[in-house]
C-alpha positions as CSV (number, residue, x, y, z in Angstrom):
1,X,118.0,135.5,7.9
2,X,119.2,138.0,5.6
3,X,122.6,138.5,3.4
4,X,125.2,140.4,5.3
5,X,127.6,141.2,2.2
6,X,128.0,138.9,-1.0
7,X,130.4,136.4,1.2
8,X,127.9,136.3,4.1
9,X,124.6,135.1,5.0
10,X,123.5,135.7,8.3
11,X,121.2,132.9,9.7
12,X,119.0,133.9,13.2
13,X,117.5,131.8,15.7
14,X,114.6,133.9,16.6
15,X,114.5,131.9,20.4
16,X,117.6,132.9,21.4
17,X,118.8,135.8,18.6
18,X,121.6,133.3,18.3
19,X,123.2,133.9,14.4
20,X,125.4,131.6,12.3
21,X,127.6,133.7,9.7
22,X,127.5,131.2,6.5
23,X,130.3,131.8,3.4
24,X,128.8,131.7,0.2
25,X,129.3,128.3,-2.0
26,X,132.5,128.1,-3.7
27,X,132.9,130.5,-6.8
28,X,129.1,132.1,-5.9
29,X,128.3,135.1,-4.0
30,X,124.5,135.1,-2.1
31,X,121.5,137.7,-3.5
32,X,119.2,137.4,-1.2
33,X,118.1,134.5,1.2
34,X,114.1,133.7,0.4
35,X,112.8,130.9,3.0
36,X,113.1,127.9,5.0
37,X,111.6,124.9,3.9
38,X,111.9,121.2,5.6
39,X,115.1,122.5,7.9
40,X,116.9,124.0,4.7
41,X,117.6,127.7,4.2
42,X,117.1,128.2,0.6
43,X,118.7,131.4,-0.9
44,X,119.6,133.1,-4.9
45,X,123.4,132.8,-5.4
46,X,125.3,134.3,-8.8
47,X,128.6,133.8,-9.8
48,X,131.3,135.8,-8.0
49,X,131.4,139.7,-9.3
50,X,133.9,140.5,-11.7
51,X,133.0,137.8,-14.2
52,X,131.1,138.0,-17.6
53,X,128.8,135.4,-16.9
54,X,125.0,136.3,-15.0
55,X,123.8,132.8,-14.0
56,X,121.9,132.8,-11.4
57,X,120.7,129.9,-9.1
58,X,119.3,128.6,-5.7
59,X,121.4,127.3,-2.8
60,X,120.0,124.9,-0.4
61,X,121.3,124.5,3.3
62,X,120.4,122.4,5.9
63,X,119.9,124.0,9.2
64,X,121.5,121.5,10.9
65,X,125.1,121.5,9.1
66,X,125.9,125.0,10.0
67,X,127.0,123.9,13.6
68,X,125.8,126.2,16.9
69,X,125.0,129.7,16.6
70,X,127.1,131.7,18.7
């Protein structure tokens, strides 16, 4: 897995090379994805550039919510 842009993280099945594009949370933008633990990607998000505020914190998403990897 690794961040495509600040919107996107890209998520790959290393069987297949399958990939899932996944939008950043509402209002956040991703850093940098860090591991998967228990089925969940876990990656740093920060609040959308352009603001004033630098709070930083860790989404967690399950592997098998983001649908088929195309």
């Amino acid at each position: 897995m690794y961040r495509v842009s600040s919107n996107t993280l890209r998520a790959i099945r290393l069987a297949d090379g399958k990939h899932l594009d996944v939008p950043a949370p509402a209002g956040f933008g991703w850093i940098s994805p860090f591991g998967v633990v228990d089925g969940e990607i876990w990656a740093q998000i920060h609040l959308v550039p352009g603001t004033d505020a630098n709070v930083y914190s860790v989404a967690r998403l399950p592997i098998s919510a983001l649908g088929q990897p195309q």
